[in-house]
N, C-alpha and C positions, 0 to 999 in steps of 0.2 A: 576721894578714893578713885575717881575717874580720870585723875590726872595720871599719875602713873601707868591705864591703861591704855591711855591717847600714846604719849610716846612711847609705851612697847612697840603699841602696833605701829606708830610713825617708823621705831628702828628698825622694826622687824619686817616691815617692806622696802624701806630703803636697802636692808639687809640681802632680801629674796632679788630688787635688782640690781645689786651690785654681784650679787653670784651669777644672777642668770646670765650679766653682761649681754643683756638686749635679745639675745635670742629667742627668748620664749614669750610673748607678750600675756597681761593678767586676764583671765577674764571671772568670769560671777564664780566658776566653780571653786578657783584660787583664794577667794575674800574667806571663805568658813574656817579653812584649818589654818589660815595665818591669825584670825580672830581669835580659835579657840587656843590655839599657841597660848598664845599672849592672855589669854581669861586664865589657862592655866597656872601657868607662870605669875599673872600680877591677883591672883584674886586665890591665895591660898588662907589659911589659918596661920598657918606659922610667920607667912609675910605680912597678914592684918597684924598680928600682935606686936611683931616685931619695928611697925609703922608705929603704932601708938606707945611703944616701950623707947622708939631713938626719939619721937615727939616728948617725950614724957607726959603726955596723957593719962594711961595706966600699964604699971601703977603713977603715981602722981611724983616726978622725978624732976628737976630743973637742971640738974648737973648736964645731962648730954646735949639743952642748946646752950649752955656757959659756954663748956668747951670748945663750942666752936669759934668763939671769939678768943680763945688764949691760943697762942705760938706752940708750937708742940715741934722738936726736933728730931727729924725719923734718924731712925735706926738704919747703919747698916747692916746687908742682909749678907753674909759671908755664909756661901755653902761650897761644898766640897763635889758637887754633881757637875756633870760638863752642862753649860751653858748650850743653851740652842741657838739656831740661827736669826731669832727676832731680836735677840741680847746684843743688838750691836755694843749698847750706850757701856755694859757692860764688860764688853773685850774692850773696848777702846783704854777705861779705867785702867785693866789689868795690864794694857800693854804700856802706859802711861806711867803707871806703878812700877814695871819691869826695866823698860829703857830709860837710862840717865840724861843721856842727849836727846831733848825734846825738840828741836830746833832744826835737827841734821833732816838731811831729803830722805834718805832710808825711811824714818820711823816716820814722815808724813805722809811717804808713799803707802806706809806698811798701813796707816790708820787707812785712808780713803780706798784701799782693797780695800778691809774692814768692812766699811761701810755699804760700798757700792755692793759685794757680794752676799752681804746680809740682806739689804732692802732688795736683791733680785731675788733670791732665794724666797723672801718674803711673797713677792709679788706675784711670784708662777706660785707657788703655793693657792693661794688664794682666786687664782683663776682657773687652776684647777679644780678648786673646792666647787668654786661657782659654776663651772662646766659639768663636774659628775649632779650638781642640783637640778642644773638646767636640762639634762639627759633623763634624768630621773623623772622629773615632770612630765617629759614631752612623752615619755615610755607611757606613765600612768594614763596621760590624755586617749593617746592611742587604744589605750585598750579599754573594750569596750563591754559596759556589765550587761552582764544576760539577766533578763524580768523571768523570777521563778515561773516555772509550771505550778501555777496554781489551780488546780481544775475547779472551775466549777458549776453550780447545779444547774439543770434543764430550766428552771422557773426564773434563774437569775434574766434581768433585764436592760440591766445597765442600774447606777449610780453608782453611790459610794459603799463600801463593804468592807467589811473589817474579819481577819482572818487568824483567827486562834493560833496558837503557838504551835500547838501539835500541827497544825495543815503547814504551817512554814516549816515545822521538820520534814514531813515527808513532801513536802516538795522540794526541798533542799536536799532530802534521801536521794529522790529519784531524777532530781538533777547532776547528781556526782555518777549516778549509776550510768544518764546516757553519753556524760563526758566520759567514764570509765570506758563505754562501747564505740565512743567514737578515737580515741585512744588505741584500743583495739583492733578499729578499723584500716585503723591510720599507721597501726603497724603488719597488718594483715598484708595493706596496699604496699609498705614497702617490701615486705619479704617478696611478695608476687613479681616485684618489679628485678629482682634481685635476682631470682629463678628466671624470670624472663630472658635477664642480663644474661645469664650462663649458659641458659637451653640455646642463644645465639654463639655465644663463643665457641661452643662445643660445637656448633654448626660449622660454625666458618673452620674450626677445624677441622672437621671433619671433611671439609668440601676442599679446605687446601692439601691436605692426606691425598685427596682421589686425585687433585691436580694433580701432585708428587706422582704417583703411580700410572696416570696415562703419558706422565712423562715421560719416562720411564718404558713403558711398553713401547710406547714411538720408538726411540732410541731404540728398545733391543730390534724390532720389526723393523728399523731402516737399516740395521746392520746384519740380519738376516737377508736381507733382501738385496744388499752390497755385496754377501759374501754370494749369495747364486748367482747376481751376475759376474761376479770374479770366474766364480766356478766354468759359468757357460760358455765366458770368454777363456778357458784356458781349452775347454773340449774342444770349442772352434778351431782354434792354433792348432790343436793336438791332430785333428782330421785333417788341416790344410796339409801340415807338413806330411801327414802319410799318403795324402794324393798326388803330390809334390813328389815325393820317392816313388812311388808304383809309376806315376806319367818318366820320370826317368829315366828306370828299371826298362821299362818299355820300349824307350826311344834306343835303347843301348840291343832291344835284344835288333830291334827291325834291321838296325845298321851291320848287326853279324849275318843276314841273310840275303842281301843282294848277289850274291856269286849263281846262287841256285837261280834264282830269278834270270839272271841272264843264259845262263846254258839253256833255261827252256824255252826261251824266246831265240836263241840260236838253232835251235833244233824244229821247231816251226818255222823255222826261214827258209831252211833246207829241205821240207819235207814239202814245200809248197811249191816248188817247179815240177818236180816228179809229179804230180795232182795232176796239173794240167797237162802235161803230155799224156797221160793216159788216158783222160778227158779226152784228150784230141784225136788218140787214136781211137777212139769207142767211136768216139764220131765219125769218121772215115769208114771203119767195118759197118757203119748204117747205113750207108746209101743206099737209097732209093730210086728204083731205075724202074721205067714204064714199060710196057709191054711191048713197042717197038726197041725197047732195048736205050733208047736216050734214058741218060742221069738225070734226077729232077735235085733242086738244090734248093734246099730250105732258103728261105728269108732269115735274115740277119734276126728280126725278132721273135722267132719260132724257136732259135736255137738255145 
C-alpha cells in the first residue's frame, strides 16, 4: 500500500520542481501539503478497493491479471471536437489521411510546422503553469500569519495550555474587528492624504490667481505712470512754445520803438550847451571883490 504512496510523492515533487523551474527552493514548510496531496489522492476508499478488485483480491477475480498477458487491439478514437494543441500525433494522422502525395516537400514541410508549433505551444504552456505555482508559493511564504489574541489570566505562568473553542472564537472575533479598524485607518489615512492633496492645489491656485492679478496691476500702474509722463512732457512743450511766442512778440515790439529813443537823446544833446553857459554866466555875476576893490578868484577846486 506504500508503494503507490512513494511514487505519488516522488511525481508529485518532481512535478512542484519542474513548475517551479528552480526559482523557489523547498523548504520544511513545503514537505506537509505535497505529503498530504498525495495521502489524499493515494490513500482513498474508492482507490483501496479499486487496488484489490484490478489485483483480484476482493472479490476473488483471476481474469483482470490474465488479461494482461493477452494482445488486445485499441480502438480508434474518432471524435468530432477540434483537437488541441498536444494532439500533434493526431493532426499529423489527419493530414496524412487528407494529402495523397506523402513524399512532396509541401506536406513535409506542412507536418514539421505541425509539429514544431504544437510542442512550442506545449512548452510555454507549461512554464507558464509552473511560473503562476512558483508565484503563488513565494506570495504564500511572504505572507505572514498573525498568533490570535488570546488573552490570558493573571495567574497564568508560562507552559503548555490548551484553549477551548469558544476563546479561539472570540479571539478570532476580535481579531477581524482590529483588522476591520485598521482597514479603516488605513483608509481614514488615505482620504486625509487626498484632502491634503487638494487643500495644496487649491493653494497654488490660488497663489498663481494673486500672481495673475499683481501682474496685472504692474501693467496697468506702469501704464498709468507712462501716460503722466506723456502728459507732463506735452505741458512742457506746451509752456516752452508760449515763452518762445511772448520772448518774440516782445522782441518785435522793442524794434518799433527806437525812433523815440533817439529824439530824446537828441534833445538832451542840445539842451546841454545852453546849461553851461548859463552856469557861466552865474558864475561871472558872483564875483567877489575885496574891500580895496581888487577881484578875488576862486580856485579851480572851489568852483
Amino acid at each position: 500500500m506504500f508503494k503507490p504512496l512513494s511514487t505519488a510523492y516522488s511525481a508529485e515533487l518532481s512535478q512542484y520542481l519542474h513548475t517551479s523551474q528552480g526559482l523557489v527552493s523547498i523548504r520544511k514548510g513545503d514537505f506537509f501539503p505535497l505529503f498530504w496531496k498525495v495521502w489524499e489522492t493515494s490513500f482513498k476508499e474508492s482507490t483501496i478497493l479499486s487496488s484489490f478488485k484490478a489485483t483480484g483480491i476482493s472479490p476473488p477475480n483471476p481474469t483482470p491479471i490474465l488479461n494482461r498477458f493477452t494482445n488486445t487491439q485499441e480502438s480508434r478514437e474518432s471524435s468530432l471536437s477540434s483537437l488541441s494543441e498536444s494532439d500533434w500525433r493526431k493532426m499529423d494522422r489527419i493530414v496524412r489521411s487528407a494529402v495523397r502525395d506523402q513524399g512532396s516537400k509541401d506536406t513535409q514541410k506542412l507536418r514539421q510546422s505541425l509539429h514544431h508549433l504544437s510542442i512550442q505551444n506545449e512548452l510555454l504552456k507549461h512554464e507558464m503553469d509552473g511560473i503562476k505555482q512558483a508565484l503563488s508559493a513565494k506570495k504564500k511564504r511572504e505572507k505572514k500569519g498573525k498568533a490570535l489574541d488570546l488573552q490570558q489570566r493573571k495567574e497564568y505562568h508560562g507552559g503548555a495550555i490548551f484553549w477551548s473553542p469558544r476563546k479561539v472564537r472570540e479571539a478570532r472575533v476580535r481579531q477581524s474587528i482590529k483588522e476591520q479598524e485598521d482597514k479603516e485607518q488605513q483608509l481614514q489615512r488615505a482620504e486625509t492624504a487626498e484632502l491634503r492633496k487638494a487643500a495644496k492645489l487649491y493653494k497654488e491656485k490660488i497663489q498663481r490667481e494673486k500672481r495673475v492679478a499683481r501682474e496685472e496691476a504692474k501693467k496697468v500702474r506702469e501704464k498709468e505712470k507712462a501716460d503722466k509722463a506723456a502728459a507732463r512732457t506735452r505741458q512742457k512743450e506746451a509752456l516752452n512754445a508760449t515763452k518762445t511766442l511772448k520772448s518774440s512778440q516782445k522782441g518785435k515790439r522793442k524794434a518799433s520803438q527806437p525812433s523815440l529813443q533817439s529824439k530824446k537823446r537828441q534833445k538832451r544833446i542840445v539842451d546841454a550847451p545852453d546849461i553851461r553857459e548859463a552856469l557861466e554866466g552865474t558864475s561871472a555875476a558872483l564875483t567877489i571883490s575885496t574891500r580895496r576893490g581888487r577881484n578875488v578868484k576862486l580856485p579851480d577846486r572851489y568852483k
